[in-house]
Structures are given as C-alpha cells and as structure tokens.
C-alpha positions in Angstrom: 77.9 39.3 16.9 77.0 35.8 15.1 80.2 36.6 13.3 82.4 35.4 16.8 79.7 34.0 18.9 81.1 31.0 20.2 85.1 32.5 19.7 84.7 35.4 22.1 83.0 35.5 25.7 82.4 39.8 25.5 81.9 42.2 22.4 81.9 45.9 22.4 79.4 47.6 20.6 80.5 51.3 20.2 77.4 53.6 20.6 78.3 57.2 18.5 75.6 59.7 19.0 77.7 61.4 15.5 77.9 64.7 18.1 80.9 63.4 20.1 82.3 61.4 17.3 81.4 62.4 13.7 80.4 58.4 13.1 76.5 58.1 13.7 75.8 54.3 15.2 73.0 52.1 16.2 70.8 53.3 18.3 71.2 56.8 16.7 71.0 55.8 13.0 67.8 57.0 11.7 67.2 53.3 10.1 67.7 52.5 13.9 64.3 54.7 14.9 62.2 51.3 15.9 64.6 49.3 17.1 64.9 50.0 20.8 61.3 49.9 21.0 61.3 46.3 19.9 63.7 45.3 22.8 62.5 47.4 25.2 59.2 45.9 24.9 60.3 42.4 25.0 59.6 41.6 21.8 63.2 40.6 21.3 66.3 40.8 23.3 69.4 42.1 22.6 71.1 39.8 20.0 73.1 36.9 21.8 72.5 38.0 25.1 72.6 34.6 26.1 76.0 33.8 25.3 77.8 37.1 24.8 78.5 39.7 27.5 77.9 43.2 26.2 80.3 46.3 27.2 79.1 49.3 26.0 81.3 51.8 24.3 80.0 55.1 25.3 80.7 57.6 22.2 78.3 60.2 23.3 78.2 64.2 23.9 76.4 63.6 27.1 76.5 60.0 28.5 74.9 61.3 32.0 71.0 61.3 29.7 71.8 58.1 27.7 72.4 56.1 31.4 69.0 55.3 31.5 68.9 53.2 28.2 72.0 52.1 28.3 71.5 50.4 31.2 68.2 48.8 30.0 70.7 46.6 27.5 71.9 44.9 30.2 75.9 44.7 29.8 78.2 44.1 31.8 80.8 46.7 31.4 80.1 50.4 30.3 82.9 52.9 28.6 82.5 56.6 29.4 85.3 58.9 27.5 87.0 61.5 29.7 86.9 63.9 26.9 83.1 63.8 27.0 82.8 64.4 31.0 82.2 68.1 31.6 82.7 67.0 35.3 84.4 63.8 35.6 84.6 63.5 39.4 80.8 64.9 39.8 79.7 62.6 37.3 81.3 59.2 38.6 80.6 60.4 42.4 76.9 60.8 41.3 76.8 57.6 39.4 73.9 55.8 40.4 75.3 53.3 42.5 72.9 50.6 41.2 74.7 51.4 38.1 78.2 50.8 39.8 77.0 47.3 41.1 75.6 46.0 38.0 78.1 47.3 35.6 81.9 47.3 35.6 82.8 51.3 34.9 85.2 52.0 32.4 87.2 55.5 31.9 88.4 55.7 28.1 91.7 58.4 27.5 93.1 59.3 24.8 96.9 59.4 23.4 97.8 62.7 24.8 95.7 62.3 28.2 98.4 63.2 31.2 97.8 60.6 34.0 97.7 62.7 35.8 94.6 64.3 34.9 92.7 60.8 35.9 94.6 60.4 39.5 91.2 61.9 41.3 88.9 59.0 39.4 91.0 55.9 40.2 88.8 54.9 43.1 85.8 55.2 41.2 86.2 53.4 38.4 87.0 49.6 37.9 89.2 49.7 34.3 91.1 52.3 31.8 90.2 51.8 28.4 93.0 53.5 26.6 92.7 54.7 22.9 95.7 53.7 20.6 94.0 56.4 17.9 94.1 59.6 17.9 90.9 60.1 16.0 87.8 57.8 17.8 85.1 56.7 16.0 86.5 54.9 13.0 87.8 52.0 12.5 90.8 51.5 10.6 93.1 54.6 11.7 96.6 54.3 12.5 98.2 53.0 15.6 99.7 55.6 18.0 102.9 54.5 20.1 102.2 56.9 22.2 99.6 54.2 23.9 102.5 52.0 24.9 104.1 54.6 27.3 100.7 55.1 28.6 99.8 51.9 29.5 103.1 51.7 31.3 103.0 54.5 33.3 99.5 53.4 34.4 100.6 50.1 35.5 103.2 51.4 37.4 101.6 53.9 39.4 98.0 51.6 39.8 99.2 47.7 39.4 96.1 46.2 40.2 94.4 48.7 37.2 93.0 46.5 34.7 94.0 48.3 31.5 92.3 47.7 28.0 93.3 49.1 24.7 91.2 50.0 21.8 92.4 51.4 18.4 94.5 49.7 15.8 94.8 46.5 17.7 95.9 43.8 15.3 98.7 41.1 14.3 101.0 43.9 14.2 100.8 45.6 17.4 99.3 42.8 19.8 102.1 41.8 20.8 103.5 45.2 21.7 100.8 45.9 23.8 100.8 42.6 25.5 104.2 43.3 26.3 103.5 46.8 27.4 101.0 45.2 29.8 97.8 45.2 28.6 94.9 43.1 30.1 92.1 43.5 27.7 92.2 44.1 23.7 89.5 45.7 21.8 89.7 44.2 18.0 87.1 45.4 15.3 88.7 46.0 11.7 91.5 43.3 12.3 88.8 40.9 12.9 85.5 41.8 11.0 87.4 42.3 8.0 89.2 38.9 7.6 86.7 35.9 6.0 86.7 34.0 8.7 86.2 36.7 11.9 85.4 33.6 14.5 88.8 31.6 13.9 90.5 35.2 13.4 89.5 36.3 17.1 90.4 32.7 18.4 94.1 33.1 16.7 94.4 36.7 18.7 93.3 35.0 22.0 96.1 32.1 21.1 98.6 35.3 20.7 98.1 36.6 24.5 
C-alpha cells in the first residue's frame, strides 16, 4: 500500500483462503496467524486506513463465514465471486443489511459467465467486477477478449451498472477496456512490478 499511497484513492487486497483459489493470502498465510489479532485489538489498524479506501476481494470457498471479519477491516467495497455462491440470490437477499449500508457489494464473473445467469442479482448488488482471466488468483495470466464482449453486453442491458475489470489490466489493454466501457480498473502486476509503482498508477489514471 505505501507503494501508491498518495497516487491512488482505493486498493484491492485480494483475500485467497488457497481452497477457492489455489493462491493462499494474508489473513490465511500461516506467517499471517497473529496478525488479525493485532488489529482487531487495536493495537494497530489496518495499514493506511487513513488515506486509502480498502475493497476487499473475496477469494474464498465460503464468503457467507468470513463476513464477520471482513467487515471488521472496515472497507468500503467488498467482492464476492459468483462461482463461490452455492446460492447466490439467498446469499445477497440474506446479506446483513448493515453490511449493504456500510459497504458497496460487488459480484465478480468470470469469462464464460452468461449474463444471464446474474439478471436475478442486479437489484442487489451495487457493481460487476468482471475477470479478464480465466484462471483467478494469480497475477500475471493472460488477457481474455472474451471480457470486452462482456462488459458490453452488460452495459447495454444495465447502463447505470458500474462495471470494473480485474485480470491483465495494463498499457496494452487499458485502452480496450476503456473503450469497451469500463468504469473501474483493477491493476496489480502492471503496477507493482514497474520501479516506480506510485508514478506508474498515476500514468494509468492519465490514460482513462
């Protein structure tokens, strides 16, 4: 987070219980184990949380049991992934609606997802976070154009559906997806793995 602090006003922190996605991530790292302790007791906050809005990247086998932490970090927006909703109309219908007017709620799809399977969850959810990856979890994997057509189709059938993508966002595809529509980008490897990741987000937000 120090890395764009001061570029950026929001970073995503991808939480990967290593069950949903093979990737294993903080909180769920073993070298993690104290951690939340420390921040749930106060003795520290969550890095930045002064000047950086956190949205939470849900990567989880069962988000419905990891709510009640999750929400203790305080962010703003929170991903859940179709993919790992047994029920996905139960589950946002049952959100606890303190959740829903804290948090902005976020509905992640993959490539292949049919919009159609998501037409019953547009009223409860505030954004689509669309994958331009087929395989989540890692950073680095190929972009797939398949994403483009996506984000169309959703932005003609729900206009006023703010649309994010995440997955092989870089200098090479930005503007693609910009022209496809796109309201939010998600960067990580195109950023964090430049020497200078600050200036490197501010040149992305000069491309939009």
């Amino acid at each position: 987070m120090s890395l764009v602090d001061g570029f950026v006003s929001t970073v995503q922190i991808d939480l990967c219980d290593g069950i949903y996605v093979h990737t294993k991530t903080w909180p769920y790292h073993p070298k993690d184990e104290n951690s939340l302790e420390i921040i749930f007791s106060e003795e520290e906050g969550m890095p930045f949380w002064e000047t950086l809005d956190l949205e939470i990247d849900c990567m989880v086998k069962n988000p419905a049991k990891e709510l009640e932490t999750i929400i203790r970090f305080g962010p703003k927006r929170i991903v859940f992934h179709l993919k790992s909703l047994e029920n996905p109309k139960e589950f946002f219908e049952t959100l606890d609606p303190y959740i829903k007017e804290q948090c902005e709620i976020g509905l992640a799809i993959v490539p292949e997802t049919n919009i159609s399977e998501i037409e019953n969850l547009i009223e409860e959810i505030d954004f689509i976070q669309c994958m331009g990856i087929d395989e989540i979890g890692f950073q680095g994997n190929p972009f797939d154009k398949k994403v483009l057509d996506q984000v169309r189709e959703i932005k003609q059938k729900y206009p006023h559906m703010i649309v994010s993508v995440d997955g092989a966002v870089n200098e090479n595809t930005i503007e693609e997806l910009n022209n496809a529509g796109v309201d939010r980008f998600v960067i990580g490897s195109a950023i964090f793995n430049t020497e200078s990741p600050g200036y490197t987000a501010q040149n992305f937000i000069d491309m939009i």
